[in-house]
VOTORDREN-816382 format. One line per 2 residues: number of its first residue (from 1); their letters; for each residue x, y, z of N, C-alpha, C, CB. Coordinates in steps of 0.02 Angstrom, whole numbers, m for minus. Glycine has a CB too. Example, Ala and Ser with C-alpha at 12.3 -4.5 7.8 and 13.67 -1.06 7.14 Angstrom:
1 = AS = 660/m284/390/615/m225/390/660/m165/390/565/m224/452 | 642/m112/354/684/m53/357/645/2/394/704/m30/286
% end
This chain:
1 = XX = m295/790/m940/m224/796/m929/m187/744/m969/m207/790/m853 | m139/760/m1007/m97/717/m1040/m34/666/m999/m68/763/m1087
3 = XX = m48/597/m1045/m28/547/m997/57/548/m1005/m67/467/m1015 | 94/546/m960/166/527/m963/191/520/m990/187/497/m951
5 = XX = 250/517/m1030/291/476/m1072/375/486/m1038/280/505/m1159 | 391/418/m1029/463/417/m1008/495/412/m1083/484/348/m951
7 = XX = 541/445/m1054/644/441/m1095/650/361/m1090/737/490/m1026 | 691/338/m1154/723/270/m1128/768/295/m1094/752/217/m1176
9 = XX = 817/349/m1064/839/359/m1021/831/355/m944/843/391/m1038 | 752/371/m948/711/338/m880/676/292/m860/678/362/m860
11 = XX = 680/258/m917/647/162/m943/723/145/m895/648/121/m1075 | 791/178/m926/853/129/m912/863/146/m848/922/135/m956
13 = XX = 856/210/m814/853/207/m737/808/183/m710/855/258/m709 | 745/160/m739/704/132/m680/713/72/m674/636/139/m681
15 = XX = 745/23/m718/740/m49/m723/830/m47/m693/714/m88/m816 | 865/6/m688/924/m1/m651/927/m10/m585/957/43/m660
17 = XX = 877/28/m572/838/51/m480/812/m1/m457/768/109/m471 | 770/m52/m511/730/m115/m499/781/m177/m489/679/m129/m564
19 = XX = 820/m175/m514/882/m221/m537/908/m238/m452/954/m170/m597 | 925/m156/m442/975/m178/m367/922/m167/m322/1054/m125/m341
21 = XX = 877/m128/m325/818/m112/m261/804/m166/m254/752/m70/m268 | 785/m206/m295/733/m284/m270/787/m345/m237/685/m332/m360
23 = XX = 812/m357/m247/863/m386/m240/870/m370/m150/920/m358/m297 | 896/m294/m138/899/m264/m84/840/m261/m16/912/m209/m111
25 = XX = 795/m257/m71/708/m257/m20/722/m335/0/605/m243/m80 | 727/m380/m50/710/m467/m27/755/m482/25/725/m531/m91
27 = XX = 835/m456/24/873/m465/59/868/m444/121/913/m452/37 | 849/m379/146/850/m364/212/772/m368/225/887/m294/228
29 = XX = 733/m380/210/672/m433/205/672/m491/249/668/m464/138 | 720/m533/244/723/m604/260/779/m608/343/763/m649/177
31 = XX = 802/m544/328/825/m536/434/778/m495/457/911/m489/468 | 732/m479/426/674/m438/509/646/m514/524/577/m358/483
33 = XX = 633/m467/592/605/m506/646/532/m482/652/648/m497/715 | 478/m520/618/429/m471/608/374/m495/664/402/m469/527
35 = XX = 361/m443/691/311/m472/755/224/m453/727/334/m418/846 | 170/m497/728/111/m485/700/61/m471/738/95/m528/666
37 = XX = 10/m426/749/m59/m441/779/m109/m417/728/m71/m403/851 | m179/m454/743/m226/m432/694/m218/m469/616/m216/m352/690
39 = XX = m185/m516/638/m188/m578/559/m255/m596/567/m131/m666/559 | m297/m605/618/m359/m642/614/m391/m614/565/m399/m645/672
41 = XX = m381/m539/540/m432/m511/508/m432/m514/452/m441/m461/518 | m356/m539/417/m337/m534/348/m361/m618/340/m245/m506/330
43 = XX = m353/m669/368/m386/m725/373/m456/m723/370/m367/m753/424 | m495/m689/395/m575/m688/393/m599/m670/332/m607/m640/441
45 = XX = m565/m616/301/m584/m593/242/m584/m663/185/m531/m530/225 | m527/m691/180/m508/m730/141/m552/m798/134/m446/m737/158
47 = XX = m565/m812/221/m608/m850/231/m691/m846/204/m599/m851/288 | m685/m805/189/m777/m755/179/m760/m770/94/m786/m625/214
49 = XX = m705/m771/49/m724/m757/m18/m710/m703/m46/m780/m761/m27 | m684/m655/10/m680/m588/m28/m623/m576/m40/m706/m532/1
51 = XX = m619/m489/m79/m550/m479/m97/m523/m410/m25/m548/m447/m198 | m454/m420/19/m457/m357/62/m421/m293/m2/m399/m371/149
53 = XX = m443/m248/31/m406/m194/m21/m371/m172/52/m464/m123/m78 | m318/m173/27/m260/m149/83/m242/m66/68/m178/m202/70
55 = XX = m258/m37/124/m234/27/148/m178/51/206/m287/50/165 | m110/71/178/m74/111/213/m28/150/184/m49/83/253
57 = XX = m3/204/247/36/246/229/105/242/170/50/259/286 | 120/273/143/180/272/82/221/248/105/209/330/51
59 = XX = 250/297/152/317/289/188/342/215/211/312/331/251 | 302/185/219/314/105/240/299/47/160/239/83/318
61 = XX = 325/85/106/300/35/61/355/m22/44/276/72/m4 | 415/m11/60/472/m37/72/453/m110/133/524/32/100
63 = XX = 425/m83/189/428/m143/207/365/m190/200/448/m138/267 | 308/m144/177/227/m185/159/242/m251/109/162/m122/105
65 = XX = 285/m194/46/318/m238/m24/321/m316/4/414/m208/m51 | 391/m300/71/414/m388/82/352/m439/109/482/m395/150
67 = XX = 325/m383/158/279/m440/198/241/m461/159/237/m421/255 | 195/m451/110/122/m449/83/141/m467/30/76/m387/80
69 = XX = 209/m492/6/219/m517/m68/198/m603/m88/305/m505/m84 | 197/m601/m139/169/m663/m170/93/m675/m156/208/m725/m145
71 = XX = 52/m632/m148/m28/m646/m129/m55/m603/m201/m60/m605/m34 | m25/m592/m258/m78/m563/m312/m80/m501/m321/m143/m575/m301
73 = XX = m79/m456/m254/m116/m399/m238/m67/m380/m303/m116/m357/m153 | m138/m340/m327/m132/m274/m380/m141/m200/m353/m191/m281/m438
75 = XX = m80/m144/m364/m74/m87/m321/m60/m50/m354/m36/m84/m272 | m103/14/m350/m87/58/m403/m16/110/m375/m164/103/m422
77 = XX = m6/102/m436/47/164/m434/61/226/m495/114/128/m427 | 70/279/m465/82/327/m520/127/316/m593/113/379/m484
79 = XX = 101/343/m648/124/355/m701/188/376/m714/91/387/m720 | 228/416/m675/284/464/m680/347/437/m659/272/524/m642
81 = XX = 397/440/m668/465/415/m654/456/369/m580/523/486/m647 | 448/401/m542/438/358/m468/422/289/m477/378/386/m421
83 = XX = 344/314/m503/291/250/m504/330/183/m548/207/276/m550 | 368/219/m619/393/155/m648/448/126/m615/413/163/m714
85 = XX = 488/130/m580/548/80/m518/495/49/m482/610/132/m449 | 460/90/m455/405/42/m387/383/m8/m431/321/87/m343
87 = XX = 338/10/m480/304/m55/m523/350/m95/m539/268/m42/m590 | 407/m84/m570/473/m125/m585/486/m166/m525/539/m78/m599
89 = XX = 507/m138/m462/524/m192/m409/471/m224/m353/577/m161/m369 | 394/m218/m369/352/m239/m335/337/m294/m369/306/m198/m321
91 = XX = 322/m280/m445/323/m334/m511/351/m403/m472/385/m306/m587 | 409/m410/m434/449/m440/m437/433/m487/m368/506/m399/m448
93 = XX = 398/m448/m325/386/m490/m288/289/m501/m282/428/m466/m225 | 311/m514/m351/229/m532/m368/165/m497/m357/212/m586/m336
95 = XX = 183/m432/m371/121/m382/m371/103/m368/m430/130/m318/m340 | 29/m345/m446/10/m315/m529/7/m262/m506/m59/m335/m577
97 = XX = 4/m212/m560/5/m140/m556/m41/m121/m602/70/m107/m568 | m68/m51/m560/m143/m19/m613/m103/54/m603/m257/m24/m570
99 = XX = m72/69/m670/m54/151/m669/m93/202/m660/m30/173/m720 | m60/236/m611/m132/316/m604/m119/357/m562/m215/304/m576
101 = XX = m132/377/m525/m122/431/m476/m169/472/m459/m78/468/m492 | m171/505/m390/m221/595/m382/m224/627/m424/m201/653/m341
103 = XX = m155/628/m476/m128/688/m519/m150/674/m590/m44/696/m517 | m138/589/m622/m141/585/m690/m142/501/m675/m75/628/m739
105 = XX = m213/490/m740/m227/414/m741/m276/396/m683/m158/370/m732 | m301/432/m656/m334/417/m576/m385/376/m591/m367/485/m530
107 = XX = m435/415/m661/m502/365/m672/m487/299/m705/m559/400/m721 | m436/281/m740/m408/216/m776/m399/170/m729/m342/223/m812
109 = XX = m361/190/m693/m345/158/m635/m380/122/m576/m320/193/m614 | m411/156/m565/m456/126/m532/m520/95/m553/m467/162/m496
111 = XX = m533/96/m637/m598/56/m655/m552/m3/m684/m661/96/m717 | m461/m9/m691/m434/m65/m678/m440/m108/m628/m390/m56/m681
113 = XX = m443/m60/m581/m433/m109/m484/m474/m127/m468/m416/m78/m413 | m531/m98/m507/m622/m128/m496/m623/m184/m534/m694/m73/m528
115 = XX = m595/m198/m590/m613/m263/m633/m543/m314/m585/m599/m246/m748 | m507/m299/m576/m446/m363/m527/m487/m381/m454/m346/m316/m496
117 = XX = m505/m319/m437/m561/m354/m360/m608/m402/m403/m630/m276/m305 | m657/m381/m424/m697/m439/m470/m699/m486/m489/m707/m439/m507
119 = XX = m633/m488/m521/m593/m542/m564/m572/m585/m499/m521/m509/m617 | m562/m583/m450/m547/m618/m366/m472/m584/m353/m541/m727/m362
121 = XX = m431/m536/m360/m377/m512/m356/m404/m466/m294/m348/m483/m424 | m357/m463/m248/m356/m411/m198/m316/m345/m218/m326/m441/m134
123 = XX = m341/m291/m203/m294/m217/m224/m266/m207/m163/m337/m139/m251 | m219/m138/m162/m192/m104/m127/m191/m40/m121/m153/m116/m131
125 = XX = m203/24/m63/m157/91/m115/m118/119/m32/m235/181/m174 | m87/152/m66/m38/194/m44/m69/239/m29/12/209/m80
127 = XX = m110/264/31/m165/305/35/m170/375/46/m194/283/74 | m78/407/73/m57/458/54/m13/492/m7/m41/463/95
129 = XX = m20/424/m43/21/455/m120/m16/467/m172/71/409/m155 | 18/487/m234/86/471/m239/146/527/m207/94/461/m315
131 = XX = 106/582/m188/142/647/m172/123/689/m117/138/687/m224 | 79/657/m68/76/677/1/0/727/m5/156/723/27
133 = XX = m5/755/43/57/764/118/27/704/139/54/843/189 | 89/682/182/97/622/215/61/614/274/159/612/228
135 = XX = 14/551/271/m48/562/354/m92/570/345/m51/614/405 | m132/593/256/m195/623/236/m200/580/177/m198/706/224
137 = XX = m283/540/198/m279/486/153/m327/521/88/m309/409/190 | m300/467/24/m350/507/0/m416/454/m17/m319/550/m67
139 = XX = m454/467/m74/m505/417/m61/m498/378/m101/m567/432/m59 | m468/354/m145/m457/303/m187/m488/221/m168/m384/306/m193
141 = XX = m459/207/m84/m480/148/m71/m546/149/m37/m433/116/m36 | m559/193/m9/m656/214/m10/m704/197/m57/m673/287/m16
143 = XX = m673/241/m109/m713/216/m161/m733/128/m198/m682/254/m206 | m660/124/m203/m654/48/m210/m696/0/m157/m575/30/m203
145 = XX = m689/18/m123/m712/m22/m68/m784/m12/m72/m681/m2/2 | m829/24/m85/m907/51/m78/m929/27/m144/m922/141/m67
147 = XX = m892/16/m211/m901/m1/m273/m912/m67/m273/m852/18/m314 | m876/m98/m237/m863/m175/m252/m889/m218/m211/m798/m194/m253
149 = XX = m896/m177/m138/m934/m235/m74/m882/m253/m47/m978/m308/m95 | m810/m239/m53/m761/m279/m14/m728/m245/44/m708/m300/m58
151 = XX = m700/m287/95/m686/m224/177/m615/m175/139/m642/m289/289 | m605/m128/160/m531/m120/176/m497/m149/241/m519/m50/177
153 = XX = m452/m174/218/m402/m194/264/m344/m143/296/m371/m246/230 | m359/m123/327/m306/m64/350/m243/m91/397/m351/m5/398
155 = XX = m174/m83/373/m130/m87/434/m56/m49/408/m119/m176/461 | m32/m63/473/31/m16/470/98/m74/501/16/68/530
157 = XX = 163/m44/491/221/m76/488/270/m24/507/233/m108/423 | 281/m41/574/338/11/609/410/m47/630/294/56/699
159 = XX = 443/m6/626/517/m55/617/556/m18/678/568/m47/525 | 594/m58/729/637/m15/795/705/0/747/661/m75/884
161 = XX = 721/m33/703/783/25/692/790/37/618/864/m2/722 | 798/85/590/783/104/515/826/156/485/712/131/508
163 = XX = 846/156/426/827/223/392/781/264/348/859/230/371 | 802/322/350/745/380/322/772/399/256/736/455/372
165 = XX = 702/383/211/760/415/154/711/496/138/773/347/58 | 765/534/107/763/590/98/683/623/53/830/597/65
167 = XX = 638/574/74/574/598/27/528/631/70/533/536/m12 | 457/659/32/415/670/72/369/645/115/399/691/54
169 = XX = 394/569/98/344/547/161/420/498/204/250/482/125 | 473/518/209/517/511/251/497/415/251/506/568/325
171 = XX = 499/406/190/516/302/181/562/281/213/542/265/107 | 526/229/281/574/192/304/591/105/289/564/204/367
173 = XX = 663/138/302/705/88/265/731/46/320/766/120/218 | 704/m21/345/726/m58/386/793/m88/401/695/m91/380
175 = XX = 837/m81/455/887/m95/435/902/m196/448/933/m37/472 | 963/m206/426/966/m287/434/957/m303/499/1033/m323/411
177 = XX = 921/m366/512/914/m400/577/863/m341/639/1006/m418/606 | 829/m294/611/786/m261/660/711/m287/671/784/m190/639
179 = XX = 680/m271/697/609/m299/721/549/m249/677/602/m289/820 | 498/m286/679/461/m250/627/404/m270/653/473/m264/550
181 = XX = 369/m229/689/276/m214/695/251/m220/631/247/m132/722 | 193/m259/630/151/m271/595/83/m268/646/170/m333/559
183 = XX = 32/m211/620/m27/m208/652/m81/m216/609/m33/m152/687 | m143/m246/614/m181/m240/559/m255/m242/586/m164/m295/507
185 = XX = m260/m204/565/m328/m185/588/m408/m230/555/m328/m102/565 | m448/m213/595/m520/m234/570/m551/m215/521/m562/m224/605
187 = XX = m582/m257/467/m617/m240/410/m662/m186/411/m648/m290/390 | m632/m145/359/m667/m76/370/m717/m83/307/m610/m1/366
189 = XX = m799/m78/313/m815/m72/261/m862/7/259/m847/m139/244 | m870/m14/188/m891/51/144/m963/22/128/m837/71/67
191 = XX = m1012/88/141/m1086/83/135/m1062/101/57/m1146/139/187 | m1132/123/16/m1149/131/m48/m1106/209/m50/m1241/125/m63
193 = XX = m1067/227/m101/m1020/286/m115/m1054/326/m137/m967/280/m157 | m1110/317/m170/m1148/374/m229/m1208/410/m167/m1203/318/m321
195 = XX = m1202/392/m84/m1239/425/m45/m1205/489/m16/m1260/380/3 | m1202/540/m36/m1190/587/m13/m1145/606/46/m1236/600/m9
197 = XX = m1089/615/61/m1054/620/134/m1024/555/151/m1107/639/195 | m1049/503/101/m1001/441/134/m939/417/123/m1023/389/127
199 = XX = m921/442/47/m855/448/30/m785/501/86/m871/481/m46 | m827/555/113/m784/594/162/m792/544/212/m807/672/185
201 = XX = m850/537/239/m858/513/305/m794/459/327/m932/478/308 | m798/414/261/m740/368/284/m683/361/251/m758/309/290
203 = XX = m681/420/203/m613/425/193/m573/452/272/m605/481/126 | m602/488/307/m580/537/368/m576/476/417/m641/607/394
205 = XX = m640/434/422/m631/359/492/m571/324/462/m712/285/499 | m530/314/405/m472/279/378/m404/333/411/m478/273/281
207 = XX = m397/385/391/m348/421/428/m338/396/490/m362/485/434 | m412/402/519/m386/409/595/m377/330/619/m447/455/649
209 = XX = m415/282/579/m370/193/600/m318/210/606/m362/123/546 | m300/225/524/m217/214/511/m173/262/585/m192/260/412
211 = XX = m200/318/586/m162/335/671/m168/298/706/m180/385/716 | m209/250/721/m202/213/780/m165/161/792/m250/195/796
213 = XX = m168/129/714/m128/63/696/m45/91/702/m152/29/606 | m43/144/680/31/154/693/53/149/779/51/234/660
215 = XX = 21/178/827/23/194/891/20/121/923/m36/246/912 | m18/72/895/m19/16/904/43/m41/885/m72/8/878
217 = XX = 69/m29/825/120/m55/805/191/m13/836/111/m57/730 | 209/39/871/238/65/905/247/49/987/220/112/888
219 = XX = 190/29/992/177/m15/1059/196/m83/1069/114/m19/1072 | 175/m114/997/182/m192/998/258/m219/999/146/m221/930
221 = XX = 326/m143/970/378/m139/986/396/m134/1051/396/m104/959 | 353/m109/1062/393/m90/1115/374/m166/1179/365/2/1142
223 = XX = 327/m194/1179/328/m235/1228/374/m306/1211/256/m246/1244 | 401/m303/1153/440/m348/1122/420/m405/1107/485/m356/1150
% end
């Protein structure tokens, strides 16, 4: 499949989008009230030497961006108009980016995210993107994770008051001064990938964390 090519027309909207988006993410960033459980686990990892490869849903990349910024993490993102604003305003709060996607760049990409785990860089992915459906992970961080020896780190980020923006995975957009669940789950690791059924097996046990971590971070709101 042939790789992308943007318009400087869409070079100049994405670095327009990056310009005021980032700016906007840092800003209403710095009034949540972010409540945490399950840091022990992102600490253990770190403590051990390793790199976590962080797994969650799209829709929350808006608020993952603020929390998890300035730690390195390299996160792939798609090739296509979208992907270049996200890389543009994640750039910014100190993320690397490995271009690729389900759709186009998938194998580049990820024998990038294999040499940054290596190299001691922690990855990320967006485990229902770049284009859904939203809730269905795919295996990208499976793989990574069974390649390299390192856990996934799975968690989720639910916010009590927000908006929705008009996409397919309905991105929420935290509003100023609201509270923000942070749940994070236990190091998920990956046996050897090239064994038959293990790439499903836990691509499918990652879905169903990530349901739980949400139900959990919905709870952790709620007890205030």
């Amino acid at each position: 499949m042939t790789e992308t090519v943007l318009t400087r027309w869409q070079l100049a909207q994405a670095a327009l989008i990056a310009g005021v988006g980032g700016p906007i993410i840092g800003a209403l960033g710095r009034t949540v009230r972010w409540r945490v459980e399950g840091a022990e686990h992102y600490d253990a990892i770190v403590a051990e030497h390793r790199q976590p490869i962080f797994a969650f849903w799209h829709g929350r990349i808006l608020s993952a961006t603020y929390y998890w910024r300035d730690r390195g993490i390299v996160v792939m993102t798609s090739s296509n108009f979208d992907g270049e604003w996200i890389a543009r305003i994640i750039r910014r709060f100190g993320y690397g980016t490995a271009r690729g996607s389900t759709s186009r760049g998938v194998r580049r990409a990820l024998i990038q995210l294999k040499r940054d785990v290596a190299a001691g860089r922690p990855a990320a992915f967006t485990v229902d993107g770049p284009r859904g459906p939203a809730g269905r992970a795919q295996p990208g961080a499976v793989w990574l994770a069974g390649v390299t020896g390192n856990p996934i780190l799975p968690f989720h980020i639910e916010a009590d008051r927000f908006w929705s923006a008009r996409s397919w995975d309905r991105t929420q957009i935290p509003r100023p001064f609201s509270a923000a669940a942070v749940s994070i789950g236990e190091p998920f690791e990956v046996p050897d990938p090239s064994v038959d059924g293990v790439i499903e097996e836990r691509r499918a046990a990652l879905e169903q964390v990530l349901a739980e971590l949400g139900e959990r971070a919905t709870a952790l709101l709620r007890r205030g």
